[in-house]
C-alpha positions in Angstrom: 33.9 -11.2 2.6 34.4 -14.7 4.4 34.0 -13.0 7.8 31.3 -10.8 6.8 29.4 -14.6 5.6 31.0 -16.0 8.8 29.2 -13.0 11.5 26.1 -13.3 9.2 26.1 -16.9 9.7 26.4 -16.9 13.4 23.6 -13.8 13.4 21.3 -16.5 11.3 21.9 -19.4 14.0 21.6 -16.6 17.2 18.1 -15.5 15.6 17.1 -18.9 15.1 18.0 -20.0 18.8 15.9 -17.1 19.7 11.9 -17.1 21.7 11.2 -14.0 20.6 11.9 -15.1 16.8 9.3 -18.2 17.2 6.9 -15.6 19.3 6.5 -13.3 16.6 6.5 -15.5 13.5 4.0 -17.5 15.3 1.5 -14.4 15.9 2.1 -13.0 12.3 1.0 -16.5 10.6 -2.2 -16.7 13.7 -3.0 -13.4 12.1 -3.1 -14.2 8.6 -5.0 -17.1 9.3 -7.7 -14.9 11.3 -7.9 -12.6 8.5 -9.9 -15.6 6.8 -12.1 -15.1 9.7 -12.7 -11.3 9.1 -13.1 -11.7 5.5 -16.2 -13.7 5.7 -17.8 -9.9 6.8 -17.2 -8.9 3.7 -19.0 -10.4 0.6 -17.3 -10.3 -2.6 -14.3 -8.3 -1.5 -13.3 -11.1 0.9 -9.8 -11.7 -0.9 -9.3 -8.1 -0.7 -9.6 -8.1 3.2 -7.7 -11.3 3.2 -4.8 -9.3 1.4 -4.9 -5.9 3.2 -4.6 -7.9 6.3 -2.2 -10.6 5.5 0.1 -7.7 4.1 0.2 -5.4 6.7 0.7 -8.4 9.1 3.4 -9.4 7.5 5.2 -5.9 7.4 4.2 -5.6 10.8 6.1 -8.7 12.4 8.9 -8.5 9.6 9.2 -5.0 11.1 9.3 -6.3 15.2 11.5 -9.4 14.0 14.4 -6.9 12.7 14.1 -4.3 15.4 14.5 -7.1 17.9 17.5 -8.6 16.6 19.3 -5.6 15.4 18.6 -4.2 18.7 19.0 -7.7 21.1 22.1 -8.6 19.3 24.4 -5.1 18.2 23.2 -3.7 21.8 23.4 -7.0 23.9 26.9 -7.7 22.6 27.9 -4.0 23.6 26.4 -4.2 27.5 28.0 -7.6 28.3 31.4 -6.6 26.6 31.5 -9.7 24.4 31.7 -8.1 21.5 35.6 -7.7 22.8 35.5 -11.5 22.2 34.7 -11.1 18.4 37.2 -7.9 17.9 40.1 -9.5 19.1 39.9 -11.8 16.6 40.9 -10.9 12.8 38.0 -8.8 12.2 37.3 -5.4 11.6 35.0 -3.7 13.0 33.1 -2.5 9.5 33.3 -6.3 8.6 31.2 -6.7 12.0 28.6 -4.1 11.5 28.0 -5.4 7.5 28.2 -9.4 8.7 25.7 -8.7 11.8 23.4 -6.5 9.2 23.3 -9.1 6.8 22.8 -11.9 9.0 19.7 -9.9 10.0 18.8 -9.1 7.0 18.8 -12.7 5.4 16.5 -13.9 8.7 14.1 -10.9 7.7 14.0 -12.2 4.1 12.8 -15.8 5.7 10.1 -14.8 7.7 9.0 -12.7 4.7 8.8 -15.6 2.1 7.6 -18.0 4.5 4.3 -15.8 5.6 4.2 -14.1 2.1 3.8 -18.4 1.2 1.1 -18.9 3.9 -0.7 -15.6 2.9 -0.7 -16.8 -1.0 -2.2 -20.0 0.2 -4.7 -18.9 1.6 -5.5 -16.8 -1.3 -5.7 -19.5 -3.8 -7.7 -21.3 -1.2 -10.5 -18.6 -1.7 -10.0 -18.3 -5.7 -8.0 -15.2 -5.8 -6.6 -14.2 -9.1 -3.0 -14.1 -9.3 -1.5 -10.7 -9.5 1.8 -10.2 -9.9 2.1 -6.8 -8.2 1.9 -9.5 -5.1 5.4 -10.4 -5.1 6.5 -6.5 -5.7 4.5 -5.6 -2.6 6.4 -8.4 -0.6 9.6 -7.1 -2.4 8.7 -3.8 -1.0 8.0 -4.7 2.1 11.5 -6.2 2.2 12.9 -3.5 1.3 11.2 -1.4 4.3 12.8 -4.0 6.5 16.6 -3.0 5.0 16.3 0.5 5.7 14.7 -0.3 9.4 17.2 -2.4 10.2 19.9 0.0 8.4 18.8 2.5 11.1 18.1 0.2 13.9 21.8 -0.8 14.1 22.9 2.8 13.9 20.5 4.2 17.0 21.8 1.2 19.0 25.0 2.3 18.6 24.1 5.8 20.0 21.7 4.7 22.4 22.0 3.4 26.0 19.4 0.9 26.2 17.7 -1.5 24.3 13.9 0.4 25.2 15.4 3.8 24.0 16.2 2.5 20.6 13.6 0.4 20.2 11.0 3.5 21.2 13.7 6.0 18.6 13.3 3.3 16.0 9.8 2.7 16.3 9.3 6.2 16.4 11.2 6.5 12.6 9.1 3.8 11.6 5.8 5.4 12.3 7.2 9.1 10.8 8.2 7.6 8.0 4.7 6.4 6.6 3.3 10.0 7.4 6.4 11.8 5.9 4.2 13.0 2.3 2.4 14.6 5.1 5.0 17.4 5.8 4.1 19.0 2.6 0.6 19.4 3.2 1.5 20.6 6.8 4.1 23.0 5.8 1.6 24.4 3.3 -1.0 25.0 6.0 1.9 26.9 8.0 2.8 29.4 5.4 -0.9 30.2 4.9 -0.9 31.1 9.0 2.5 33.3 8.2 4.9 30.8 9.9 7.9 30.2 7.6 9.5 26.7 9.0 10.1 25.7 5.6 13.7 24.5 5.9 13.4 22.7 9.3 10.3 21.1 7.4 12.1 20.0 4.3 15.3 18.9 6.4 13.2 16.2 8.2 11.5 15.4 4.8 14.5 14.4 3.7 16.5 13.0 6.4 13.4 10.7 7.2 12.9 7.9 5.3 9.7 7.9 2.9 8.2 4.0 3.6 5.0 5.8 1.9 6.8 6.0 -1.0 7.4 1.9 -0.9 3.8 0.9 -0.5 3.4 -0.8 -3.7 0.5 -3.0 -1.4 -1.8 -0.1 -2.2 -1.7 -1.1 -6.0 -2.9 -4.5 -5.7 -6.3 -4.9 -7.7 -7.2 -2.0 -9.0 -5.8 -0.5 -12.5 -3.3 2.0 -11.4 -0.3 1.4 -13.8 3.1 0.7 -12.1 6.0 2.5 -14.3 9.5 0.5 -14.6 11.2 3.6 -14.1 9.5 4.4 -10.9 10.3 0.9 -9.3 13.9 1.5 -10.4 14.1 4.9 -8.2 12.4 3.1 -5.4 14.6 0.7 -5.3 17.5 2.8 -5.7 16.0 5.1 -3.1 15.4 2.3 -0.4 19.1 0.5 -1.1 21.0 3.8 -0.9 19.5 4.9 2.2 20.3 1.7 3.8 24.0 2.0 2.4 24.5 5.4 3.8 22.8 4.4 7.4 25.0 1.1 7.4 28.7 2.7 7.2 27.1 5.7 9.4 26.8 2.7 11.8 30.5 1.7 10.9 31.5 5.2 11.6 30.5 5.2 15.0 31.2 2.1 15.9 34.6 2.6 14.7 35.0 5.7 17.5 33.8 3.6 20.3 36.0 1.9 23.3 35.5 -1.1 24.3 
């Protein structure tokens, strides 16, 4: 576990060092700001445009932040060979993959709370009632960001250049908020007398369902959020990271360097 901390650690200080970090935790906290701006539009649901904005800004630029390091740091490593450096040394190459995902992972959690605080100021600011299905959306969104990153690792592993995975991983990101969709769509299919259904439910599943984590879409209004559904969300989101992850270590284990 010390080298696992120790690789995290140095993925922390790497991510820190980095523009593109500053670049995009800059633009995230301009928009949430400028959603005060938009919400003046809107009469009395100006809190509720300040939150659907602020939100999805925040899952947006929590999203770039850990595509770009996952990406920039498993892949960079790989291309200039000094990830030899790091495997000569007493480490193993799963405690590489789990100390680099963690590392990543723990940045991703800062930017989160720190524009989840400036979005909740603002908030106040404008008399917002507190509602505690707040923090479970932020939760939520964090736990978006572990199984992006989870997969982000694992295509730059396969991958050949940082635009491919990024463009792969970006692609997962934007199937996986349509996925409930596949249903409907393999419905309409068997009406027309085409039977795809197991190709259908094989990307259903092998997708992952970030619809299925958008607890943001409960804020304000009286839908009732049931403990036991949280709990399968949760388990959901933190065993499809696992099995990514030491997919990841499987492959990375195979490879020459």
């Amino acid at each position: 576990m010390k080298k696992i901390f120790a690789i995290a650690e140095y993925t922390i200080k790497e991510n820190i060092r980095h523009k593109v970090f500053y670049t995009i935790l800059l633009f995230a906290l301009v928009i949430i700001i400028s959603s005060v701006l938009f919400s003046m539009l809107s009469g009395e649901e100006e809190t509720r445009v300040i939150l659907d904005i602020g939100l999805g800004a925040i899952e947006i630029f929590a999203f770039l932040s850990a595509i770009f390091a996952a990406v920039g740091l498993v892949l960079g490593e790989m291309e200039n060979k000094s990830i030899s450096l790091i495997l000569t040394r007493p480490v193993r190459r799963f405690e590489y993959i789990w100390g680099r995902y963690s590392g990543i992972l723990s940045i991703s959690l800062f930017n989160i709370l720190l524009m989840s605080s400036g979005l909740l100021f603002l908030l106040f600011v404008k008399g917002w009632s507190f509602d505690f299905r707040f923090l479970l959306a932020v939760t939520f969104i964090f736990l978006k960001v572990v199984i992006i990153s989870a997969l982000a690792i694992l295509i730059s592993l396969i991958s050949t250049s940082p635009i491919s995975s990024i463009s792969v991983t970006f692609f997962l990101w934007v199937l996986g908020h349509v996925t409930d969709h596949l249903k409907y769509l393999n419905h309409v299919l068997l009406e027309e007398g085409v039977k795809i259904t197991i190709f259908l439910k094989a990307i259903y599943y092998l997708l992952p369902n970030f619809q299925y984590l958008n607890i943001k879409d409960y804020i304000g209004y009286p839908n009732p959020l049931v403990g036991t559904t949280i709990f399968w969300q949760v388990a959901y989101s933190l065993a499809y990271a696992s099995v990514a992850t030491w997919l990841s270590v499987l492959v990375f284990s195979r490879k020459e360097f």
